[in-house]
N, C-alpha and C positions, 0 to 999 in steps of 0.2 A: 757499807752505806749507813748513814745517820738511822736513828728512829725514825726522824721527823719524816724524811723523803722515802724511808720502808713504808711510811703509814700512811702517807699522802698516796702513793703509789697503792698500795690494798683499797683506801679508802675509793680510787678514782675506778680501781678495777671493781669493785664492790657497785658504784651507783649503776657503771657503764652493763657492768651482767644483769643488775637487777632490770635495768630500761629493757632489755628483750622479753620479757615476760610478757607483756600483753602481745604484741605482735606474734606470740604463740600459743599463749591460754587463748588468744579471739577463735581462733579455728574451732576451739574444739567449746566455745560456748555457744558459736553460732550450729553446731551440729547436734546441740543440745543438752551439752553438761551442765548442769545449772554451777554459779559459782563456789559453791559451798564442796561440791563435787571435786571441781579442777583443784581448789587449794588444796583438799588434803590430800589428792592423789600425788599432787605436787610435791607435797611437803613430805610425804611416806617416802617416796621415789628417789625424794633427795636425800632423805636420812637414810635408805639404805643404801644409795652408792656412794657415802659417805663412810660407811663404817667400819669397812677394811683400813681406812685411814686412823678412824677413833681408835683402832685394835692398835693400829703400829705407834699411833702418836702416847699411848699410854705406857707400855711399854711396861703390863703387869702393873702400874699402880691404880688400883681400881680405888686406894684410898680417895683419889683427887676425888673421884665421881662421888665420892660422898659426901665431901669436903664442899664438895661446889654443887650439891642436890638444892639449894636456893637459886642459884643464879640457873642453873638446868631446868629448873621451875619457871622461871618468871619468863625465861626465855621460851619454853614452851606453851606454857600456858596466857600469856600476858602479852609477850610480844611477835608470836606466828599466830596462835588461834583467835586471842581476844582482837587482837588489829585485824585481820581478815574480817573477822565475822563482822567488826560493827562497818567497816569500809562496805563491805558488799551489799551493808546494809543500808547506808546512807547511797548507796547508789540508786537504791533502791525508791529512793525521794527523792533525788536533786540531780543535779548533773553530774557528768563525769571530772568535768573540769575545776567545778565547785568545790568534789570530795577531795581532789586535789590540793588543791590549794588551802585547804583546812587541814587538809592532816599534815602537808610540810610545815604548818606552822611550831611543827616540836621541834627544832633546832632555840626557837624564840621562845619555848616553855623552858625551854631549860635553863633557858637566861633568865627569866623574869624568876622560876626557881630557886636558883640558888640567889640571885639577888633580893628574896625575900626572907631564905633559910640562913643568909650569913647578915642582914642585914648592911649591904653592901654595892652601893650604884656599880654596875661596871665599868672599866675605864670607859672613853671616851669614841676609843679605834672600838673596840666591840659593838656601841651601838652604834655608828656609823656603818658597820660591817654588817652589822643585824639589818640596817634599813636597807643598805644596798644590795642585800642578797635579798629579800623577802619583797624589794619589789623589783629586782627583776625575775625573780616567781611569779608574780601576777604578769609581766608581759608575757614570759614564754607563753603559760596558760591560760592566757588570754584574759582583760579587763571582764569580759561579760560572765567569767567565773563568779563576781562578786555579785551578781543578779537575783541568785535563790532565797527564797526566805521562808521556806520550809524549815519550822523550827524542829523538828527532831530529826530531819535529815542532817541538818547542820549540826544540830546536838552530837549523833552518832558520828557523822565526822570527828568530830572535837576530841569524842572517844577514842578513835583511830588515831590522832594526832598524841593522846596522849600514852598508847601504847608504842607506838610510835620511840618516843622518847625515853617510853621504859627500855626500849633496843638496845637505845646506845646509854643508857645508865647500867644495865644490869651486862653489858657487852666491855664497858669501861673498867669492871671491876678488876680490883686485885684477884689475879687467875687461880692462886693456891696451889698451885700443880698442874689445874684443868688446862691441856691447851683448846686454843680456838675453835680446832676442829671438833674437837671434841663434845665442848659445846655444844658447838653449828649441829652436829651428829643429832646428839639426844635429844637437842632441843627440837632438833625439828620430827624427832621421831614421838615426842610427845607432844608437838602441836597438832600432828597427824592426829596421833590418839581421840585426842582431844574434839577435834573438828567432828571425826566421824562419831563422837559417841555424843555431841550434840547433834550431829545425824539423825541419827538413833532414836532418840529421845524427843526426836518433832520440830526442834530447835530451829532448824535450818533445810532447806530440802535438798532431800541429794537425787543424783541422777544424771545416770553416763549412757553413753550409745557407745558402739565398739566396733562402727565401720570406719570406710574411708572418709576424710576430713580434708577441704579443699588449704592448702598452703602452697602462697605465694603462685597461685594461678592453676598447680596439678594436684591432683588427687594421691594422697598417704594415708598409711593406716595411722589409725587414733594414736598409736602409741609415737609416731615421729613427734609430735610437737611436745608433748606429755615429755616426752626421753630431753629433749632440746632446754625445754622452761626446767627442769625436774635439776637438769647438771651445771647449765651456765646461769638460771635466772634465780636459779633458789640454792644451789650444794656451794657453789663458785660465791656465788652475790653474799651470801652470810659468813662464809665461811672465812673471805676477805674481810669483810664489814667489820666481823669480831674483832680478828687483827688489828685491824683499823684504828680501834677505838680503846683499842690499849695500846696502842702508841701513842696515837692522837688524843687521847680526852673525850667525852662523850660531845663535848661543845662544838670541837672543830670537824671532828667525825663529822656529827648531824649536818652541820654547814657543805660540807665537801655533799653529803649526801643531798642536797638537793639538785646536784650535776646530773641523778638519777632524770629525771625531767627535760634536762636539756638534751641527754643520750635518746629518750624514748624520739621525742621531736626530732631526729636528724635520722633517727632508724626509723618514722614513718614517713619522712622525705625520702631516702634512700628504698625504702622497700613496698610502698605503696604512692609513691608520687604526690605527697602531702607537702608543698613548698614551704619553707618555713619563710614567713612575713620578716618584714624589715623590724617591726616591733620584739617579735619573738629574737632574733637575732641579739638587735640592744638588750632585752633582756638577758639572755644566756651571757652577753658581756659585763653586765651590771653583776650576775651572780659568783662570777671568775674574782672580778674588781672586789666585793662585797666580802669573799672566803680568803684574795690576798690582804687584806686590810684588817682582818679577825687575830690578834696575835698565837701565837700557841703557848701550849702551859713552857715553862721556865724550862723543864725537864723532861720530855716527852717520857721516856723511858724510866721515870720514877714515877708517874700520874700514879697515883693510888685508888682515887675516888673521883666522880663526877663532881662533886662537890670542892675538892680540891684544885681539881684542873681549873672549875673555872674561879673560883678565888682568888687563884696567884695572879688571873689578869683581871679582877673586878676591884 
């Protein structure tokens, strides 16, 4: 199979895992994890069922891990801890729908990005594809998302949107060795880190309970949802995503990645009886329309740099 449809195919498994995430972190916020809690327990959980993987995918070359201790960084520290924390922050002020729709605005940083850093309009199909995906983002998420005007909640969003983007910039890069898993592994094992030792430090408050927790109408222990978000919404969701975006480019990754949204929306119609609107609908179709219309780099399978992918079509 091409790059193109290897990566398209990660990228679509990547949004679709990452959409179950809330439908399984809500359990156990409503039982009273605060959110600083659920993400790192999330993100430990998922870097260690991830690591039997890291072990075979290395294969004895631990040089890559050193090789790639920048991009294992940024990914840790920048795009798991720093995105969480300022998203749960901005929740923390505005709405949910709001934080939303600001933080997928990093598909459109990356655009106005490098068409600042190459000094270079994009072609014509890219901002086309940019408008047509970003607003059907607003219908899925609803027009009353643009309501808030709490300025540091939207500030911290913007934060979020722009770690966001370091995801699939530092996700795009030339691997070195590192494969994705690999990655996906430590970075999430040092988002973890990260999270709890802002913990620690007052930062952010944590706090878990460790009884039964009601999902999808019956009563489980804490750890079912924890196990569920831990393998498909965070080890699966990243671990694709990476892949993704070294096929793809970090431009069209990002893009594909706002189908995350339209999955979440059909997985709380299907599992909590949440209809999705005739508007929501046209939107999820505007965002399809809007990622076919986006062209891809020239070479999927040479992309180098975020900077490069999107050059060859700006």
């Amino acid at each position: 199979m091409k790059p193109l449809y290897t990566g398209l195919a990660a990228a679509v498994t990547s949004a679709a895992t990452f959409a179950t995430s809330g439908a399984f972190i809500k359990p156990l916020l409503e039982a009273g994890w605060s959110p600083a809690a659920a993400v790192t327990a999330r993100a430990l959980a998922a870097g260690v069922l991830l690591l039997p993987l890291v072990i075979i995918s290395l294969r004895g070359r631990w040089g890559a891990v050193w090789r790639g201790r920048w991009r294992i960084a940024g990914m840790g520290v920048i795009a798991v801890a720093f995105t969480q924390l300022t998203y749960f922050a901005a929740l923390s002020r505005i709405p949910v729908s709001t934080a939303l729709l600001v933080e997928y605005q990093a598909p459109l940083l990356l655009v106005i990005w490098v068409a600042v850093s190459t000094r270079r309009l994009p072609r014509p199909a890219v901002l086309i594809g940019s408008v047509l995906a970003i607003g059907g983002l607003v219908l899925v998420i609803g027009p009353g998302a643009l309501s808030a005007v709490d300025p540091a909640g939207l500030l911290l969003a913007f934060a979020a949107a722009i770690g966001c983007a370091v995801y699939f910039v530092v996700a795009a890069r030339p691997s070195d060795g590192l494969p994705p898993v690999a990655l996906a592994g430590f970075g999430l094992l040092l988002g973890s880190a990260t999270l709890a030792l802002a913990g620690l430090l007052g930062l952010v408050p944590i706090s878990m309970t460790f009884g039964e927790v009601a999902l999808l109408g019956s009563p489980v222990p804490w750890w079912v949802p924890l196990t569920v978000v831990a393998f498909f919404g965070t080890a699966v969701a990243y671990a694709t995503g990476i892949f993704a975006s070294g096929r793809l480019g970090s431009r069209l990754a990002s893009f594909v990645g706002l189908l995350e949204v339209v999955f979440a929306s059909v997985l709380a119609w299907i599992v909590v009886g949440e209809a999705l609107s005739p508007l929501q609908m046209a939107g999820g179709a505007l965002i399809l329309v809007g990622i076919a219309v986006i062209p891809p780099p020239d070479d999927p399978a040479a992309v180098t740099s975020p900077d490069e992918d999107l050059e060859r079509v700006g």
